[in-house]
N, C-alpha and C positions, 0 to 999 in steps of 0.2 A: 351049374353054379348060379345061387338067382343074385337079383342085381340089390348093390344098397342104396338105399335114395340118401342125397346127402339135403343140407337143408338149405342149402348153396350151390350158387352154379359151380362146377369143378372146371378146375382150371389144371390142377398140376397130378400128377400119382406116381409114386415112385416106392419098389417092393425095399423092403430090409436086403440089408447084404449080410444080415446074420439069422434070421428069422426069418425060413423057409414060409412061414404061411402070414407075416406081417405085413402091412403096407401100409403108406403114408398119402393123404389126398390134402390137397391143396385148394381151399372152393374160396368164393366171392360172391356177396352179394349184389343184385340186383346190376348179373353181368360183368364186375369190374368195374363200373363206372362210379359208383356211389354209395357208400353204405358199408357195414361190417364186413370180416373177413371171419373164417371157422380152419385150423387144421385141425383134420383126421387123424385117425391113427386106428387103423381096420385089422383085422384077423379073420384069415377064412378058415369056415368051422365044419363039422358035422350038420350043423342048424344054418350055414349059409356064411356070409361077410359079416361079422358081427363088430359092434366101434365097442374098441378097448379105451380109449378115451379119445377129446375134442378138447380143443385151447382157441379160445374167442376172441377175435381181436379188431382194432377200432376202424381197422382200412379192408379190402378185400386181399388176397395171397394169391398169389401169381402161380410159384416155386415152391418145390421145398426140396431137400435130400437131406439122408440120412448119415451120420458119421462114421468115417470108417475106422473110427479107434474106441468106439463103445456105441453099444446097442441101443441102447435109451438116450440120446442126443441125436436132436432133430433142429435144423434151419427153416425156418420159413421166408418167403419174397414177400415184402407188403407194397403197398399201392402207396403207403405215407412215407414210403422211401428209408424206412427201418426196413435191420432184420431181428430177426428173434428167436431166440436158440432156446429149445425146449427139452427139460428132462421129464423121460414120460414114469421113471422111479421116480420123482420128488413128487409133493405132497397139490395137489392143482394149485392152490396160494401162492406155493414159491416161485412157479411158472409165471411169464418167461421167466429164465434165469441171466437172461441177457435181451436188452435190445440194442441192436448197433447200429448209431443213425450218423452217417456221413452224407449217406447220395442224398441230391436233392430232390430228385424225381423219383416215380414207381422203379419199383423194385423189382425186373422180370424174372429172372433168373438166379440158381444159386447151383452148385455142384463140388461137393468134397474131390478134395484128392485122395485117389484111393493107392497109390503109391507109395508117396508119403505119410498118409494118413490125420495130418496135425492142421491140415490148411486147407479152405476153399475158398472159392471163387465167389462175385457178386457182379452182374449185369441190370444197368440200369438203362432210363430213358434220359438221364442226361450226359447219356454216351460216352459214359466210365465202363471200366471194369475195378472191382478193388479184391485186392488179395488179403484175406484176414486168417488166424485163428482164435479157439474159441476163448482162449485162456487171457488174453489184449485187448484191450478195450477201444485200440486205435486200429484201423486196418495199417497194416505192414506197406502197402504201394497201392497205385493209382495208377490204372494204365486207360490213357487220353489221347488216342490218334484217331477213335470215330468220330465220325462228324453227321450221327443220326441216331437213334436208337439201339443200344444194345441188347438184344432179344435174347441173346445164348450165349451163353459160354462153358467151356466142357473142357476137362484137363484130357491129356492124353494118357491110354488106359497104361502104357506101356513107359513112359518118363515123368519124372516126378514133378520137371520144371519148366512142363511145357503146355500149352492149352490154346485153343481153336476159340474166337468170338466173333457171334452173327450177326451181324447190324441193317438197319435201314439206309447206310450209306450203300445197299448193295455190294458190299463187298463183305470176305470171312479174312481174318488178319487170323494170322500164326503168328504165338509168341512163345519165347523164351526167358523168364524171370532172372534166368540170370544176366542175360541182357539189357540195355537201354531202351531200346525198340523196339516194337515187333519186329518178324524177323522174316515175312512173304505178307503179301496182299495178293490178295485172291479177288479180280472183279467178278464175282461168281455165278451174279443173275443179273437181269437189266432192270427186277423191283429189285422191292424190300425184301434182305435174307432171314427167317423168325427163326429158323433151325439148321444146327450142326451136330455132326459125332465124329468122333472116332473110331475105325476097326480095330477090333478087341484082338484081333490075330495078324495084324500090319498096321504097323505105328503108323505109316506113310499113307495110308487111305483118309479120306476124310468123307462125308455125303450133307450135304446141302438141302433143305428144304426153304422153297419160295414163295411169293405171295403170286408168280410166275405162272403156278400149281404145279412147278415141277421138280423133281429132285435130280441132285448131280453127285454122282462120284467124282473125287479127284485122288490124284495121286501128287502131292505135295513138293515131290520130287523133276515134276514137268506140270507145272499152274497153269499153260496156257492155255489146253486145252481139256474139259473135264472128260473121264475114263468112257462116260453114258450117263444116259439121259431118262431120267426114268418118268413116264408119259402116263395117265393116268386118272388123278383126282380134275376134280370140274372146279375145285375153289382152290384157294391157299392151301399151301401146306403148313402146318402150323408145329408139328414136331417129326423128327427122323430119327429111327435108331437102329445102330448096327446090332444086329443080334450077340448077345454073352457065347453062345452054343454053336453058332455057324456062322465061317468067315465070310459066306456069299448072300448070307439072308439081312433085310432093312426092313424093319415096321416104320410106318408114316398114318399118321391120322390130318385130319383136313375140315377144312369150314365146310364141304363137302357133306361133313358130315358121316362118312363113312374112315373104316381104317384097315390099312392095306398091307399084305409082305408081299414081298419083292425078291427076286433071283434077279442080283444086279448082273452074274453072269453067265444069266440063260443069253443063248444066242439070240431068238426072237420072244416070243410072250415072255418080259421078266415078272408080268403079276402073276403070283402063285396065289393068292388069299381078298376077295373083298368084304369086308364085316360091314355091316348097314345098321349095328343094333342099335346105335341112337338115332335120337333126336332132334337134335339142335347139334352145331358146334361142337366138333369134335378135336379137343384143344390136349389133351392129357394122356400120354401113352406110355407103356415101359414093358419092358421085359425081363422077367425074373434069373439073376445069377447061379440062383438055387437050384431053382426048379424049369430045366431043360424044357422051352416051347411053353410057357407059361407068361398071359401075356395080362396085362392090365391096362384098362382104358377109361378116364373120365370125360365128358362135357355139358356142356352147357344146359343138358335136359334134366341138372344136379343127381345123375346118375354115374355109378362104380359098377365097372362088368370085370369080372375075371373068369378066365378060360384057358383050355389047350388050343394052341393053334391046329387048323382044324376044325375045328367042332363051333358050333353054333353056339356062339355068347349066349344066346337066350336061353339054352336049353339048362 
């Protein structure tokens, strides 16, 4: 599969959950720090990764996900602490069709619920989470117990009104919406946490990526101490995901530079997989729903790789 160059550093990727060969990239200019933002909106083809369209906007984009109650609704994270929800049917003029500016900081993260389907999440750096949907022009709630940067936040695959958020206070807070509070603090690393997920086959697993460079399984049910430890990357870890396809598999990408799977319960070697095919800053990673072992990766060298796990991204 060859690679697509974006024009932008890539920061975020995340496949369609209805369109087996769609995906969504997330890039920023000149790093994140300064300057425009681009989302993608890519198709792999016979002729390679081809962009079905691009929406330009005035900060760089963090995040994006894709809706899980219609195929052509797309969120993006911006840096000016908007979001921006884009229809890729409407005509490029009418786009955004929204932008929702509460947070006052960048904007890192974003994630539908795919339970519910009508609502997602928003993670910022002035240590919010807000719960909106897209149809309201106000977010619904404001959840305020970090006390550092909120880098992630991720519903759980398996309840509608519950979601995992990663912060630079070092800790991941479990919440429940229909609650006042969160509902566990998890002190999970001794840095900064930038990544959490959820097991798509046990509500109760969660897996941590740190600036640490290392990942943790927990089991939410006993917080004290995490499941294993998974040892490996030489810089941060900058995202973790449990695989759609297998309860035991974890992709992780890293400042490293490189991106990794994991058998969190192999007894000794849990690395199964190291990819080295970028660049720079290996910030963007995902795994296809659709399509079983299908994995996608952006960073910072404004490169898009897709592949079978397995097989050599470059090929």
């Amino acid at each position: 599969m060859p690679v697509f160059k974006t024009a932008y550093n890539g920061y975020a990727v995340r496949f369609s959950p209805f369109v087996e060969n769609r995906l969504a990239v997330a890039t920023a200019q000149n790093f994140g720090i300064i300057g425009n933002g681009r989302q993608y909106v890519l198709e792999l083809s016979p002729n390679g990764i081809v962009e079905v369209v691009a929406f330009d906007t005035a900060d760089g984009l963090y995040d994006c996900t894709w809706s899980e109650d219609n195929e052509n609704i797309l969120v993006s994270a911006s840096g000016d602490g908007s979001i921006k929800v884009w229809d890729i049917a409407a005509p490029p003029m009418a786009n955004p069709i929204r932008s929702l500016e509460e947070h006052s900081h960048e904007v890192y993260s974003v994630d539908w619920n795919a339970v519910r389907k009508d609502c997602f999440l928003s993670g910022s750096w002035d240590d919010t989470i807000r719960l909106w949907t897209v149809d309201m022009p106000r977010s619904l709630r404001v959840f305020a117990e970090h006390s550092y940067c909120v880098y992630n936040a991720t519903w759980n695959p398996r309840h509608a009104d519950i979601f995992a958020s990663a912060s630079g206070d070092c800790t991941v807070r479990i919440w429940d919406i229909r609650e006042p509070r969160s509902t566990l603090v998890i002190p999970g690393h001794e840095y900064e946490i930038l990544s959490c997920d959820w097991n798509k086959y046990n509500e109760t697993m969660l897996v941590t990526g740190s600036v640490d460079k290392s990942l943790k399984v927990w089991d939410v049910r006993n917080p004290r101490q995490e499941v294993t430890r998974l040892l490996g990357h030489t810089y941060a870890v900058r995202r973790a995901k449990f695989s759609p396809h297998r309860e035991n598999l974890i992709g992780s990408c890293s400042y490293d530079m490189t991106v990794c799977v994991w058998d969190y319960r192999a007894p000794e070697d849990a690395l199964l997989f190291r990819y080295d095919h970028h660049t720079e800053f290996a910030v963007g990673l995902d795994m296809s729903t659709l399509v079983d072992g299908l994995l996608a990766s952006t960073a910072w060298d404004e490169s898009v790789f897709v592949w079978p796990q397995g097989m050599d991204p470059r090929a």
